[in-house]
Structures are given as structure tokens and as C-alpha cells.
N, C-alpha and C positions, 0 to 999 in steps of 0.2 A: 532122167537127169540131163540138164544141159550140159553140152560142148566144153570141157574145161578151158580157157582161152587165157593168152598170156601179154600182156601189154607193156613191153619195156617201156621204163622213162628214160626219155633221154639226157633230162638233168643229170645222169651218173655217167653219159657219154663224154667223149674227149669230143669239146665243143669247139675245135682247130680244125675236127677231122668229121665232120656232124653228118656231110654225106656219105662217107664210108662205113661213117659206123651203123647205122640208118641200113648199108645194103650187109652188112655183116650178122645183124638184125634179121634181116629176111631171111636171107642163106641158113640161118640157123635154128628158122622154124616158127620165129614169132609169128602170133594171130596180125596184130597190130600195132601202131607204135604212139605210146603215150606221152603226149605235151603238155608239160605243165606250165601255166600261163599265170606268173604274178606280177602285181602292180606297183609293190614298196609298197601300197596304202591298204588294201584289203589283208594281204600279209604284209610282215618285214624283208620284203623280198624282192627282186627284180628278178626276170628272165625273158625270155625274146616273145614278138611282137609276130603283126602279120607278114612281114616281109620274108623273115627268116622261112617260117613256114611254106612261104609261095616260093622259098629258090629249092626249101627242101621236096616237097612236091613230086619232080620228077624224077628223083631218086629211089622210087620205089611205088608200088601199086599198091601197099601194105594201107589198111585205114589210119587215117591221123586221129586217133582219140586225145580231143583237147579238152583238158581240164581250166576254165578259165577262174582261177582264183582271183581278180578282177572286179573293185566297184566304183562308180553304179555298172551294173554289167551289160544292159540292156543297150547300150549306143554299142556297144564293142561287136554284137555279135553277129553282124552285117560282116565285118572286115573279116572276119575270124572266118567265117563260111565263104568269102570272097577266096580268101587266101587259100582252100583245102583243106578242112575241118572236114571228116565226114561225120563225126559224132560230137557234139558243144555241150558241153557239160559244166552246169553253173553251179552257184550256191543261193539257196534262196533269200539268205542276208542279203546277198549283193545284190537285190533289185525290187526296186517301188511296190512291181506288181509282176509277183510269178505267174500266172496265167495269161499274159500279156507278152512276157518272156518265153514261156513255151509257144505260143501260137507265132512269135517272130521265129525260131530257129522251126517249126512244121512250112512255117508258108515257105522260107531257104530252104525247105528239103533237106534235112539233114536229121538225124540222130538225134533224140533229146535225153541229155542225161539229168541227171539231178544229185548234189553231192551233200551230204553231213558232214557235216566235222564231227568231232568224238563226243564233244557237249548238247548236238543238236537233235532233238527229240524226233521219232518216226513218224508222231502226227500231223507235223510240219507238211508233209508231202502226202499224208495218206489219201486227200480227194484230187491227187494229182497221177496217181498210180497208174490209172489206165490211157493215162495218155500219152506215157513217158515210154522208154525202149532201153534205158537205165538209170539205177539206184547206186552214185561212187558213197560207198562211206569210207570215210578215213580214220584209218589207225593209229593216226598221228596226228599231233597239231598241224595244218597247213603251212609250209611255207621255208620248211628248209627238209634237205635229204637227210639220212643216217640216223633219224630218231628210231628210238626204241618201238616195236609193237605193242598198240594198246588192247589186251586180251579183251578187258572188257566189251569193245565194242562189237565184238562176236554175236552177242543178244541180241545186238538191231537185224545182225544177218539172217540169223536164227528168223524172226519176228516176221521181216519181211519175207524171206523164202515161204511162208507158211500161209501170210495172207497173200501172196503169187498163186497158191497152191490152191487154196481155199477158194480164191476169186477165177481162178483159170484166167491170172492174168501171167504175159508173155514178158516179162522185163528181165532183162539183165540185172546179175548183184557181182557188181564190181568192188574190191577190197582195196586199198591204196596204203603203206605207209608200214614199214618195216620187214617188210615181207620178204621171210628166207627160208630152206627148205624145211624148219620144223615147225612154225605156225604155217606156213603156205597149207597142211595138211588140216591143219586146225579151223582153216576159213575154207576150205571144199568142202570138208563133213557141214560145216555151220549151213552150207546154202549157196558160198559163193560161186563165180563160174567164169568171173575173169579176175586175173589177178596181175595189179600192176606190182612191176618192181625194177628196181633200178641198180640200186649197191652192188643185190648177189648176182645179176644177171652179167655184169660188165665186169664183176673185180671176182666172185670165186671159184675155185679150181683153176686156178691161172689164165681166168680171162675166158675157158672155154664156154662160150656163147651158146653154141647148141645143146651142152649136158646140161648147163645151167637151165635152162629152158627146159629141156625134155623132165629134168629134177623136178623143178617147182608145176610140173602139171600132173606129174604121178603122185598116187596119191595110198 
């Protein structure tokens, strides 16, 4: 069984104080810290760019897992990797030619993830499997914090964990989107092994950062 790993977002961070909380983060155990990147067009959403990312950078040695919700996505993920991306993580809606897309973020040397939304089918990505180092599915529609968890999307975890297994292939199953300490249990049994989350990691048990964290990886 893989690593259980835990990837704050920082969208639920106080974004006045984004380097503090960023080293607050660390201090408190997280694997790595996860950015979410929307464009108002791909979702209905706005949130920060490359810049933000290159002043936050030196605030910590922790990986930058960037989720860029972002289209078309393919021109962006030059800046994105420029900026401290160590992991870019797209969606396959958002570009002409995924295979094209994946070979730009291997030649940057970086992490290639691959994301689902809750509507988007496993076979989409299945001849993309062994090339990739992560599978984000999301439990929520893309594009705003605090939605509810979608149980259903559990099957894909299930699914994929199984052709991983089957194929002895190595990929990450990253789970995104409502995730508190009683589904967090329900996506480690399914397959997952890193699990983002933002709400319960910043705001429960009064903010304690490390229990919240050490919570959500016990299982």
C-alpha cells in the first residue's frame, strides 16, 4: 500500500498571510501543498497565477501540487513549471491534444498528473496510464471550496487502484473536493493515497493544523 500523503489547498488559506500559512503547513506535517489554479473560463472562478506561486516558492521546500483548472491549458504550462510547479496537473477537456500536453510537462521535468471531474469517464485516460505519476479525481464540481463530497466518485478510485494493480503500474490516486475526517476514510480504503483538502485542514478543531492532518491520514 502506498504512502498515505496529504496535500493542503491553499484556497482555504488566509490569502493576506499565504507565506505563513504555507510554513504553518509544513510545521504541521503536510506531504505537499496544493494550488488550485482557475481561469473564470474553464470554471466560474478566478484564483492566482504564476507570479504568486514564484514569490511563494521560497517559503517552503514542501512540493507545489498545481492543479490547473485552466483552458486551453497547453500554452500555460511552460509558466506554471517556470514559476515552481513540481507536479501540473491538467484536465483532459482543457487541451486540443493530451498526449502533446503530457510530453510538454515530461520534457519541463516535472510531475504529470491527470484530473476527472465527477462526470468524466476512466477511459478518457486509460492509454495514458503508464505515462502519467498521477490520477486527481474530484469529488466535487471544479471551481469553488466547501461543496459537499461526491460518494459516488469512489468507483473510479476503486477502478483505477485495480488496473494500477493489475498493470503494476506506479501512479498516484489523488482524491480532491469535500474531504473531512469521515469520507477521508472512505477514499484510503477505495485506493486513494494522497488526499487534498482545504476547509477541514485550516478551519477544524480550532484551526489545529497538525491534528487536522495527522486526522485525515489515519485511517
Amino acid at each position: 500500500m502506498k504512502k498515505i500523503q496529504i496535500s493542503p489547498s491553499i484556497l482555504s488559506a488566509d490569502f493576506s498571510q499565504l507565506g505563513s500559512e504555507i510554513k504553518k503547513l509544513e510545521e504541521g506535517g503536510a506531504d505537499m501543498i496544493h494550488v488550485d489554479v482557475m481561469d473564470g473560463h474553464y470554471v466560474p472562478n478566478l484564483t492566482i497565477g504564476p507570479p504568486v506561486i514564484q514569490s511563494l516558492r521560497k517559503h517552503t521546500s514542501l512540493k507545489f501540487d498545481v492543479h490547473l483548472m485552466i483552458s486551453p491549458v497547453h500554452k500555460y504550462i511552460h509558466a506554471y513549471a517556470d514559476a515552481g510547479a513540481d507536479i501540473i496537473t491538467i484536465h483532459p477537456e482543457a487541451t486540443d491534444n493530451l498526449q502533446e500536453s503530457i510530453n510538454k510537462i515530461k520534457v519541463l521535468k516535472k510531475k504529470i498528473g491527470i484530473s476527472l471531474n465527477p462526470e468524466t469517464k476512466t477511459e478518457v485516460i486509460k492509454n495514458f496510464l503508464d505515462q502519467i505519476d498521477l490520477v486527481l479525481i474530484m469529488s466535487v464540481n471544479p471551481g469553488f471550496g466547501g461543496q459537499k463530497f461526491m460518494p459516488e466518485v469512489l468507483n473510479k478510485v476503486r477502478e483505477l487502484k485495480e488496473i494500477r494493480d493489475k498493470k503494476k503500474l506506479n501512479f498516484d490516486i489523488e482524491i480532491d473536493g469535500g474531504i473531512n475526517f469521515e469520507n477521508s476514510k472512505l477514499a484510503i480504503e477505495a485506493g486513494a493515497n494522497i488526499l487534498v483538502s482545504g476547509t477541514t485542514v485550516f478551519k477544524s478543531n480550532n484551526g489545529d493544523i497538525k491534528k487536522n492532518i495527522d486526522l485525515l491520514r489515519s485511517i
